[in-house]
C-alpha positions in Angstrom: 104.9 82.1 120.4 103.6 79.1 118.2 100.2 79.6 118.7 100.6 83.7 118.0 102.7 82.8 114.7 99.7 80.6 113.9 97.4 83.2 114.6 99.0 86.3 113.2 97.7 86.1 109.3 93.9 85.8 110.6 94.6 88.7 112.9 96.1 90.8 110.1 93.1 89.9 107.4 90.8 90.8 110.1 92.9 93.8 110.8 93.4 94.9 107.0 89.9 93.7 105.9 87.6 94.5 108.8 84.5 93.9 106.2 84.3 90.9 103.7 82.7 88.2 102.1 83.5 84.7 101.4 82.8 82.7 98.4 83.7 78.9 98.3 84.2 77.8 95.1 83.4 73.6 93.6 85.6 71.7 91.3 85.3 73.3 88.3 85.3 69.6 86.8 84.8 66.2 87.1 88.2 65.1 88.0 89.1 63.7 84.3 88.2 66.8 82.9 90.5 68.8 85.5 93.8 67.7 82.9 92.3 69.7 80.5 90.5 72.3 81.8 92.1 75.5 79.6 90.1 73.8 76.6 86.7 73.5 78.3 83.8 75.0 77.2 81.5 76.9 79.7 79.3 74.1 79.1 81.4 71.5 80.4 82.0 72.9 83.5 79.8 72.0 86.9 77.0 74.1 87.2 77.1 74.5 91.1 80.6 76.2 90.0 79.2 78.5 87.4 76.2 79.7 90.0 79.1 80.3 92.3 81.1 82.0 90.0 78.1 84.4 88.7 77.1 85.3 92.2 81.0 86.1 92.7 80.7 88.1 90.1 77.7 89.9 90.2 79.2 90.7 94.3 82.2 92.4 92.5 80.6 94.1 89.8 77.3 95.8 92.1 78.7 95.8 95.8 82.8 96.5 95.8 83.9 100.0 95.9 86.9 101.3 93.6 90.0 100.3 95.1 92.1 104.0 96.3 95.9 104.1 97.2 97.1 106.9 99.6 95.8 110.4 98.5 93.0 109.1 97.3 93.9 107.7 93.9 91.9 105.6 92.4 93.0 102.0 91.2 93.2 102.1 87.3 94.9 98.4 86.7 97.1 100.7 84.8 
């Protein structure tokens, strides 16, 4: 029973997402500039984490479908 409690959410992602990608996102910052990281400018951040970020992006933008509820309904963020 542990071992299936431990296994359970990766069976349900791979249930409920059959097809995905993975992104793994850097430090955003150096670890001093993590305390104040709502005032950063996009300058200050780490660039490995910005090319991360616009390849995230561009994923979401050009690849994902609309989301849909049950009848077909189309997820507004309404």
């Amino acid at each position: 029973p542990k071992i299936n409690n431990y296994n359970l959410p990766r069976q349900c992602i791979r249930t409920y997402f059959p097809s995905r990608n993975c992104f793994v996102f850097p430090s955003p910052a150096s670890p001093e500039n993590m305390k104040r990281l709502e005032s950063l400018q996009e300058r200050d951040l780490v660039p490995d984490f910005l090319e991360v970020t616009s390849r995230f992006c561009n994923h979401i933008l050009y690849n994902s479908v609309v989301k849909t509820v049950k009848g077909g309904h189309r997820v507004t963020g309404k």
